[in-house]
C-alpha positions in Angstrom: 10.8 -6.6 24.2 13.2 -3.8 23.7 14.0 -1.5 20.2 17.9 -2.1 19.2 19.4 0.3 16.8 21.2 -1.4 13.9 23.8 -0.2 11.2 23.4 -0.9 7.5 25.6 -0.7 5.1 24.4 1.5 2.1 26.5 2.5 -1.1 29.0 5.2 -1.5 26.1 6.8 -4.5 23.1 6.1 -2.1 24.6 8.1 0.6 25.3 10.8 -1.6 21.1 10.5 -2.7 20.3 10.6 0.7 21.9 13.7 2.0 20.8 15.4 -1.5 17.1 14.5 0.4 17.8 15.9 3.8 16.2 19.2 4.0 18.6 20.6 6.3 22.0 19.9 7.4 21.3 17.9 11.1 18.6 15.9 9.4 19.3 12.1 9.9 19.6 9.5 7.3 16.8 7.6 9.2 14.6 10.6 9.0 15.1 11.3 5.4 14.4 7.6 5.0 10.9 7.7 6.9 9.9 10.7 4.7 10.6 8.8 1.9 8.7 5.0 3.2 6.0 7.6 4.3 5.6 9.0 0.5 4.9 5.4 -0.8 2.9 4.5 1.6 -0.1 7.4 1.0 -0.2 6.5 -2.7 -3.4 4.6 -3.3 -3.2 1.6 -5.4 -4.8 3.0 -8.2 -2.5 6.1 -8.2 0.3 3.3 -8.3 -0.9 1.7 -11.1 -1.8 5.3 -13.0 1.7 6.1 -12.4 3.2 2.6 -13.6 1.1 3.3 -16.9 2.3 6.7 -17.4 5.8 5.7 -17.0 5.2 3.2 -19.8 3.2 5.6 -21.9 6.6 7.4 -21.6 9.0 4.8 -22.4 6.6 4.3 -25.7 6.9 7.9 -26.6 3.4 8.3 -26.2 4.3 12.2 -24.7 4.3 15.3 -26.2 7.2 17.7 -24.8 5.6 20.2 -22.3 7.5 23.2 -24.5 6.2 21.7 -28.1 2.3 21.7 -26.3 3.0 25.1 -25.2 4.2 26.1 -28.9 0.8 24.2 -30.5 -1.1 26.1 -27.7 0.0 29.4 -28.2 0.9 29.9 -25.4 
């Protein structure tokens, strides 16, 4: 069996969020997308689930403003 390249179609404000991503201009799209499948990938599932939590312990307001800590720190 052979590799064929394929097209897809992507939104107008996706494409803009992937060349935000490239890190330089002749980067491809398909490279900026591997970088980011790769990112996924090397997170562990407890690290998923550590970050799932702390997104809810966000969304509760369970979070104290990194500038307010700093002000209660003395710092």
């Amino acid at each position: 069996m052979f590799d064929m390249d394929t097209t897809i179609q992507v939104s107008k404000d996706l494409r803009e969020e992937l060349q935000k991503r490239k890190r330089h201009s002749k980067e491809s799209y398909e490279d900026v997308i591997w970088d980011l499948i790769e990112d996924t990938m090397e997170l562990s599932e407890e690290t998923l689930k550590e970050i799932e939590q702390s997104r809810k312990e966000i969304k509760e307001g369970k979070v104290i403003p990194f500038e307010k800590l700093k002000k209660e720190l003395g710092l």
